[in-house]
N, C-alpha and C positions, 0 to 999 in steps of 0.2 A: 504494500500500500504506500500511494507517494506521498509527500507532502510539500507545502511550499511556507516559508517562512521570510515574510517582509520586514527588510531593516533599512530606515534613515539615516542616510551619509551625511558626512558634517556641510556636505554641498547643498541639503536638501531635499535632493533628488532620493531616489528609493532603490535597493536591487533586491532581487528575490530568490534566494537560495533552496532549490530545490533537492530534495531526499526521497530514496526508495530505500525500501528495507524488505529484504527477502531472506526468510527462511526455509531450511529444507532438508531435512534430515539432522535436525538440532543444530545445524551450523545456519549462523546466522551472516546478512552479510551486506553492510552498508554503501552507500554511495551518494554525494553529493557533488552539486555545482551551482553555480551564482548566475545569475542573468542578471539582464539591465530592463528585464521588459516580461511582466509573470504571463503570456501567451507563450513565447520562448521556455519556459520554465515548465508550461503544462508539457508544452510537446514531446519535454527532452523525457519528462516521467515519463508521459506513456511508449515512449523509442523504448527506452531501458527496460521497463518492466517486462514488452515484448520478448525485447533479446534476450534476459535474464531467466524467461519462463523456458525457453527452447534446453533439449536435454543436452545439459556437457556443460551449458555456458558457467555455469559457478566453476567449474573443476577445471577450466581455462583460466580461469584470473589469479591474479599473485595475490592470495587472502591476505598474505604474510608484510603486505605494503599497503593497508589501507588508510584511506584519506584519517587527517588529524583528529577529524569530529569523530571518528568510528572509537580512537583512542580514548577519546575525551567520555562519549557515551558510557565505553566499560569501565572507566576509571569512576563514575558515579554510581553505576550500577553494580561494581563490584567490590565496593570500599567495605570492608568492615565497620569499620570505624565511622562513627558521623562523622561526615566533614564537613555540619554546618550550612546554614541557608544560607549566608554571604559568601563563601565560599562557591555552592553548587549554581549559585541565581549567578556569579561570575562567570562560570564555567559554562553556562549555559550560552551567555551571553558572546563567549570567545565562540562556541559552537556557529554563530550567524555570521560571521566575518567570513570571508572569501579565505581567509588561510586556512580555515578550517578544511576546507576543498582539497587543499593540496597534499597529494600521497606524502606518507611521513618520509618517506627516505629524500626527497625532494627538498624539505623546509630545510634553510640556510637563516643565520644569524639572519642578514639582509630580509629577511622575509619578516622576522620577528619585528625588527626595529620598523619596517613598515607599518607595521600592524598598531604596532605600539605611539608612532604617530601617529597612527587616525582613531583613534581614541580619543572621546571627550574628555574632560574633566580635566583638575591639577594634576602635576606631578604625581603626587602623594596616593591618586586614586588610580595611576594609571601604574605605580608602582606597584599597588598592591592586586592587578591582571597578571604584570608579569610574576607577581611571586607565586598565583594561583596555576600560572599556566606554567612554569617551572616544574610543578610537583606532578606533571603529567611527562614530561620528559624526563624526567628521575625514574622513571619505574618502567614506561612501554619496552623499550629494549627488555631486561629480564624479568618483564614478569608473560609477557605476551611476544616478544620477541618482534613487537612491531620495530619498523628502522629508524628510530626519534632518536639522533645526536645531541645528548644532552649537553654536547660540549659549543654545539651551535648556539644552545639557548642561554649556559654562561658567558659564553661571548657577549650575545648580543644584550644581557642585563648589563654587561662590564659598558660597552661603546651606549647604552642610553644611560646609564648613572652620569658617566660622565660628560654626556651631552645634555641633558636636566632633563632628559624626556623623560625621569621617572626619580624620584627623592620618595627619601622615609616621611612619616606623617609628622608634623610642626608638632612639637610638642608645647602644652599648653600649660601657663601657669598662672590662669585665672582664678582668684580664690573670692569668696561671697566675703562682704561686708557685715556685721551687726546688724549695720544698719538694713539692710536689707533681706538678711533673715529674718530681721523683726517686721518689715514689712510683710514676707511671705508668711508668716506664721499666724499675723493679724489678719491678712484677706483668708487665708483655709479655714481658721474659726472660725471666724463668722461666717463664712460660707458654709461649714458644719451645722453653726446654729440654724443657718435657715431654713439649712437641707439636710435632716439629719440622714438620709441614707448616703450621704454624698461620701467619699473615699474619704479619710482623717490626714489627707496630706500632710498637717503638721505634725501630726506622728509621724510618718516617713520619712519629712526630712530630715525630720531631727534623728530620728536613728541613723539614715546613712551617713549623717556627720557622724556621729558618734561610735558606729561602730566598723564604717570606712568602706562599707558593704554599697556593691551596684545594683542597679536596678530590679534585674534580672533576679539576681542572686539573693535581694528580701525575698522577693515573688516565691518564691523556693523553700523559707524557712518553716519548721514545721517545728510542733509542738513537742513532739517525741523526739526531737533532734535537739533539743534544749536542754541543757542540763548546767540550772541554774548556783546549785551547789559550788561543781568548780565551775563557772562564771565562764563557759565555751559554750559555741552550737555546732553542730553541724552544717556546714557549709556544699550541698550537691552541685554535684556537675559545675563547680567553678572552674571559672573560665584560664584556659591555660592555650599556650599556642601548640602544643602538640598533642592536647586531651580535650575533647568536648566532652563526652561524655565519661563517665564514672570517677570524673578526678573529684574525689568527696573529701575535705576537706574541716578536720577541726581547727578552730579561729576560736580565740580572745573574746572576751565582751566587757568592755569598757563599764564601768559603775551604772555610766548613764544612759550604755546601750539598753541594760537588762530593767531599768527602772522604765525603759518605753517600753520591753517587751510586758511589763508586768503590768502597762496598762492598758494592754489589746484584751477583747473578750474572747476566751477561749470557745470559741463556736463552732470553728472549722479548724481542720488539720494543719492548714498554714496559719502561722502565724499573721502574717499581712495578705488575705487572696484576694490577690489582686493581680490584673496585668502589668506586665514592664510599659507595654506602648498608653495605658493610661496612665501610669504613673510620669511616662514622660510627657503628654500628651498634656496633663495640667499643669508640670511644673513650665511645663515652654509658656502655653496659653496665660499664665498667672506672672510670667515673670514681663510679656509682653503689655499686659495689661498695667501693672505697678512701673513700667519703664526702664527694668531693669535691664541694660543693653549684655548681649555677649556672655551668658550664663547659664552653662548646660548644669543638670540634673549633676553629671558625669563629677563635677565640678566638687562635690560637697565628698566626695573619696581624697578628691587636693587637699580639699581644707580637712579632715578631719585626719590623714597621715601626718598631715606636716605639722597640724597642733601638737601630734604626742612627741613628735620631736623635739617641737618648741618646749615642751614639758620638761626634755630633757631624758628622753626613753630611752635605749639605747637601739641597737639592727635588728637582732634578735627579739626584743622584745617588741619590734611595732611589726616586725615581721609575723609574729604571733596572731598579731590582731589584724591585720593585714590578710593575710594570708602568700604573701611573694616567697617564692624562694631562693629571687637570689637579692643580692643587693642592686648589681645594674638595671631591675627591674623596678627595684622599690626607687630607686631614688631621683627617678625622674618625676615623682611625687612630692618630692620635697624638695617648696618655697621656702624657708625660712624667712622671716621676717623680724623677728620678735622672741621673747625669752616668757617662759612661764604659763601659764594658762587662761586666756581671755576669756574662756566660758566660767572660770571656777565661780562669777556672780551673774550669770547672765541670765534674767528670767525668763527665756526663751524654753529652757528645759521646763522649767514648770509647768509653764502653758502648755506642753506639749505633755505634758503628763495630764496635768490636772482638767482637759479640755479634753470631752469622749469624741 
């Protein structure tokens, strides 16, 4: 069965990559190409499909060189391991480009570095294609014996790093003000008051200040992973660059983590159930409204690592609470500014305790 998949060039204009997929005797066996014009594209599936149905034609072709998308396909389909919707929604997306067309033995750096210029976006996003399509040329040669040179694909990261077509992500050392927690904290109330089934935002924030935790990763906490005695939780499927799933994870809980946890209603098995995309969904919408410029959700893990620094905690210990394992990881979290503890009288905790 063919299909056709329409992608917008950064010129405007449209091509339409077409795909047959034929099975037959449990071997399966891909084939693509790109047109400038989807009539072109119907005709070339129903050519193919013809020739492909005729007996012999599979057992004439080099199975053993097929195009990059057939690569990319099995490398989704047969990952053990989650490898994540930003990941796969990437991969997918490399799949519509015209190199994906091209037999793997074929693709040369120059083809990569093409690619990776007609890509939208910064650097930063166009870097993180090339890391995504990288880990498909690490593995076709021995795991499927497809012909992907993975030494074309380090080249061609080497000659776009240093031509800027692709940089690491800007690291950000945004931290919330008082003043402006206090303002978040005062619109969630009162929007609790008026709405009582409305989400308790200001419990949220103030716990992921406090206890350094992302979005995701409250969403996830649960009651039976609590274990308030020694003053840790359980922390699931926290996020690591080479584990999505089962990296579980015991973390620290701050005084004034477990004084928010203790004033959620134990009703449901999470602790916080709620979504990540509503939780960031208000923190954006609330911080747009108050005029608070340039202040992600993301933001309040900055400010609450670098507090216990400022506190005077030592690696290990905010690594605890943290959850990093190494240092080069933690401490791109850490702004220092200041000495001591800004929250030790800040009524913002209370409010966020003592407001359901």
């Amino acid at each position: 069965m063919g299909s056709i998949t329409t992608r917008k060039r950064k010129d405007g204009s449209h091509s339409y990559r077409a795909r047959v997929r034929v099975m037959r005797e449990g071997t399966v066996y891909h084939e693509t190409k790109t047109f400038d014009r989807r009539p072109a594209a119907t005709t070339w599936i129903k050519k193919r499909e013809k020739e492909l149905a005729k007996p012999g034609a599979l057992e004439g072709l080099n199975v053993s060189d097929p195009p990059l998308s057939t690569a990319i396909e099995r490398y989704t389909e047969e990952a053990v391991k989650e490898i994540g919707r930003t990941k796969a929604q990437v991969l997918r997306t490399i799949a519509t480009y015209p190199i994906a067309d091209l037999p793997c033995s074929t693709i040369k750096s120059k083809d990569i570095i093409e690619f990776l210029q007609s890509l939208p976006g910064q650097p930063q996003t166009v870097g993180n294609y090339a890391s995504h399509l990288a880990s498909i040329f690490a593995i076709a040669r021995p795991m499927w014996d497809f012909r992907l040179d993975d030494r074309e694909m380090r080249d061609a990261i080497t000659v776009a790093r240093r031509m800027g077509i692709i940089s690491r992500s800007a690291q950000r050392n945004r931290r919330p003000t008082l003043d402006e927690l206090d303002r978040l904290l005062a619109h969630f109330i009162d929007r609790r008051q008026r709405t009582p089934q409305a989400m308790p935002m200001h419990k949220v924030i103030a716990f992921a200040l406090f206890s350094t935790r992302r979005q995701a990763e409250i969403t996830r906490l649960t009651w039976d992973d609590f274990q308030k005695e020694h003053k840790r939780i359980l922390v699931r499927d926290m996020k690591h660059p080479g584990e999505k799933l089962g990296n579980d994870i015991w973390v620290d809980l701050p005084d004034e983590a477990i004084r928010i946890i203790d004033s959620m209603p134990e009703h449901k098995a999470e602790i916080f159930p709620y979504s990540p995309d509503a939780i960031t969904a208000n923190f954006t919408r609330a911080c747009k409204l108050l005029g608070i410029e340039d202040l992600h959700f993301h933001d309040l893990r900055h400010e609450g690592i670098s507090r216990l620094f400022e506190m005077g905690w030592n690696i290990p210990h905010v690594a605890a609470v943290s959850g990093h394992r190494s240092w080069v990881s933690l401490k791109r979290y850490t702004h220092i500014r200041e000495t001591g503890d800004k929250y030790a009288n800040w009524p913002g905790i209370q409010l966020a305790i003592g407001n359901t």
